[in-house]
N, C-alpha and C positions, 0 to 999 in steps of 0.2 A: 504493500500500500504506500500513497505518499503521505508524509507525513509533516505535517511545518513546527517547528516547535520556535521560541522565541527565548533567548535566555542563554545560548546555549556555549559558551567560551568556559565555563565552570561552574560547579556547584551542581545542581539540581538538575537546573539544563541540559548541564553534557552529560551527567548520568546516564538519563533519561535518552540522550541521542544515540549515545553509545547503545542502552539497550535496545533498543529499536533496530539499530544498523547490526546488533550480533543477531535479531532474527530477522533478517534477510529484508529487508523495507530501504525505500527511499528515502532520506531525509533533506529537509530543507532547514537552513537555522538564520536566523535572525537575530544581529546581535551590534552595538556596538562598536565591539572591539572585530581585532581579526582575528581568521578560524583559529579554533585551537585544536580541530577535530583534523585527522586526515585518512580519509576515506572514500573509495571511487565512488560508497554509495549516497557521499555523504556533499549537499552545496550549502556553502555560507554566501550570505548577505551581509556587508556592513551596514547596517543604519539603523537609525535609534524610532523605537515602536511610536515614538510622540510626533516624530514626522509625516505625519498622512499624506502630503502632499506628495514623498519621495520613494513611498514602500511600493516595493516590485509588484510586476504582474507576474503571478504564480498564478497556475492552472491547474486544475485535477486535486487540488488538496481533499483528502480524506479524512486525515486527524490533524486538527488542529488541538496544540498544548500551550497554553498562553503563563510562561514561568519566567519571562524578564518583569523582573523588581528588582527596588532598590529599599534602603532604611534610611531614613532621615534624610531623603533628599530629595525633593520634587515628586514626595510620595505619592500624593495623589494623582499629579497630571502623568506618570510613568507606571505605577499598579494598575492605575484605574481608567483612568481616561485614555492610556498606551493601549492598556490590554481590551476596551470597548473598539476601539480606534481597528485594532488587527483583527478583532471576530466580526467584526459589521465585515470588513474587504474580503477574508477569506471564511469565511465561517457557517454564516447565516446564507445559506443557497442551495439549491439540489445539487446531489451528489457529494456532499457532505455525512458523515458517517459518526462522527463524535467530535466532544471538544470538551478538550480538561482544564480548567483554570487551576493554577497552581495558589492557593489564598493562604492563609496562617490560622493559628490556634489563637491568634491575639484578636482576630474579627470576633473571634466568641468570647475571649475574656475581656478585652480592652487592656490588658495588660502590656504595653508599650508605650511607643512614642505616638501622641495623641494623632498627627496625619496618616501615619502609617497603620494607627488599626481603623482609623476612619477611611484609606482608603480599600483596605483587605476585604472592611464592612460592606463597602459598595460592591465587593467581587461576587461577593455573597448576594447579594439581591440581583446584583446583573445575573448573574449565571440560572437562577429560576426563570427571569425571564425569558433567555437563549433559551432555556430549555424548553419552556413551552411554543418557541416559534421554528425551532428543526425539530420538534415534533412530530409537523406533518412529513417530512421526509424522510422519517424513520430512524431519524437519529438521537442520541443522546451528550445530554451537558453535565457536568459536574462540578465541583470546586474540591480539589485535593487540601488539606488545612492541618499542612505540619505545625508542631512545636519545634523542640530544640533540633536542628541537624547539622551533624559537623561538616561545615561549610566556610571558606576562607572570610565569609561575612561576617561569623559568629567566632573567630579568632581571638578578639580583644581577651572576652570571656573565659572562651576554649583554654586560655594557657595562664588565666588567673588562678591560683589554685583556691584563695579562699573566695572570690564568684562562684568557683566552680563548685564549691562545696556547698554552695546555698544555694544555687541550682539543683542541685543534687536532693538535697534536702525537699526541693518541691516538685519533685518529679517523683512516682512511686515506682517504676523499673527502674530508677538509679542509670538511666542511660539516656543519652541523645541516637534517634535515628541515624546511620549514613545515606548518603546522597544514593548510593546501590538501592537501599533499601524502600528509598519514597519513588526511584526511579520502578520498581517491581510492581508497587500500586498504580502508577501510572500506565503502565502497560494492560493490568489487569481493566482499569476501569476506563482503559479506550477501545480495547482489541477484544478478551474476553465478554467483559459485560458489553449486554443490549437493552436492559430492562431498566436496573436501577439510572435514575432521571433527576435532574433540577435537587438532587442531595450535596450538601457540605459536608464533606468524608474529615474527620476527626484523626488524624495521626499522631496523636504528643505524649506516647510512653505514661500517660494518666496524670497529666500535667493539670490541665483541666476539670476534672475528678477530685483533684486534693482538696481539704477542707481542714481547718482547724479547730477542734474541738474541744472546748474548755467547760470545765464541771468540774464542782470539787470533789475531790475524793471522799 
């Protein structure tokens, strides 16, 4: 199949390309920077998802994964108004087969930086709506919504050991996802599934979940 994915030079992205191109599919990636993929099955685009005016004419896309973000930095017009911007051109049309938004665990807790769970938030209510308008074409939308994943974004943290440890503390696996691992869901819930539709899939090791609970003994 062809595949467009958005993001895709590290992190999540290239997981995600990578697992795609290991079973046997076309990839298309969309990214800023330059490739850092090299693959005959595999073409980069430079340019940035906020430019609608300059993103390519791609034909035949099948699965569309919309996983270029950033954190603290033009959160919104690149999560939100990028990742609208690339589903409306490639997305939303016949012959279209699925489409994964990659959103966060912070759209559901608010637990961040206030643009960036306000943009994740809108991934979150856009992607209901995609889902109910490639409907009729027989396709399906989702929103992927990791927590922690060791990713050269979350670095700062990654190598603090007492962050890391209060992290730790509020995660009940005691673990961050890797990028392998959100990349495996991502496959499942484009390629695999056909049914489940317009859901925000939950991935944070029970980040989410935790509660503190105080009573006296």
């Amino acid at each position: 199949m062809r595949i467009l994915i958005t993001g895709t030079t590290q992190g999540i992205g290239r997981a995600i390309a990578e697992k795609f191109l290991r079973e046997g599919h076309r990839v298309i990636g969309i990214d800023r920077q330059e490739a850092g993929i090299s693959h005959e099955s595999y073409r980069h685009v430079v340019c940035d998802v906020r430019d609608r005016a300059h993103l390519p004419e791609i034909d035949g896309v099948e699965i569309l994964i919309n996983n270029a973000g950033t954190q603290n930095e033009d959160d919104i017009d690149i999560n939100l108004k990028g990742l609208i911007g690339i589903t409306e051109k490639y997305g939303v049309r016949e012959g279209i087969r699925s489409i994964l938004n990659i959103g966060s665990a912070s759209a559901h807790t608010g637990a961040e930086f206030p643009e960036y769970c306000a943009s994740k938030g809108g991934v979150l209510a856009y992607t209901k709506n995609v889902a109910m308008r490639v409907a009729p074409y027989g396709a399906t939308c989702n929103s992927l919504d990791p927590g922690g994943v060791l990713t050269p974004l979350n670095a700062c943290v990654m190598n603090d050991p007492a962050l890391w440890a209060q992290i730790m503390d509020e995660t009940p696996l005691k673990k961050w996802a890797t990028p392998e691992e959100i990349a495996e869901w991502a496959y499942f819930l484009t390629v695999v599934n056909t049914f489940c539709t317009g859901q925000c899939i939950l991935v944070d090791g029970g980040e989410s979940i935790n509660y503190h609970f105080v009573w006296k003994d």
